[in-house]
Residue, then its C-alpha position, 0 to 999 in steps of 0.5 A: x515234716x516229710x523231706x518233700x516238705x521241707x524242700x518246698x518249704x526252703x526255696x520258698x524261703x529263698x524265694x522271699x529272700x531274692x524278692x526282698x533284695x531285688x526290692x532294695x536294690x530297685x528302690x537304692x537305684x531309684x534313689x540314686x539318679x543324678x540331682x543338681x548336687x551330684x553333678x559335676x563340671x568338667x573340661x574336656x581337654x583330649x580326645x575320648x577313644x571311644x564311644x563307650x568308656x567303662x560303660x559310660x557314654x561319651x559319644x558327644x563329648x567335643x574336646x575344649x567344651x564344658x559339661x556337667x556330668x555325673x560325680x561318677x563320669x567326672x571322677x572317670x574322666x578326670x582320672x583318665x585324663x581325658x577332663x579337668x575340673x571346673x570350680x567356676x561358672x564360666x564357659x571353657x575357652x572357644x566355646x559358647x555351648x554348655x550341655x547338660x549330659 
């Protein structure tokens, strides 16, 4: 084979390789989208500093209000100490609105 050849050859490769592991991350993200399982319960108790927080968006959380988040936003949100976790069902004291973000 000329080197011209072998060039082509190779990024071909490459090229196959990058649509084979775009493919898999697509279909990995699809997969992973928030169901009733993954959803966690939390009380917002201080308030947030931003809007935006790591990339999540918590522009409506109200202090003393309950939500139901993300596995990943609740864990954030708990560890910064800016939420508890809520193992039961009932609304948090003072607030009569449950949303769903």
């Amino acid at each position: 084979m000329k080197p011209d050849e072998i060039f082509v050859l190779a990024l071909m490769i490459v090229c196959v390789a990058v649509v084979v592991a775009v493919s898999r991350h697509s279909r990995a993200t699809a997969d992973s989208r928030p169901t009733r399982d993954s959803l966690s319960r939390v009380r917002i108790e201080r308030a947030l500093p931003a809007p935006m927080m790591d990339g999540f968006d918590v522009h409506a959380f109200q202090v003393g209000r309950a939500y139901e988040v993300d596995e990943r936003l609740a864990r954030h949100l708990i560890t910064a100490g800016y939420a508890v976790a809520l193992a039961d069902t009932s609304p948090p004291r003072g607030s009569t609105q449950k949303r769903r973000l």
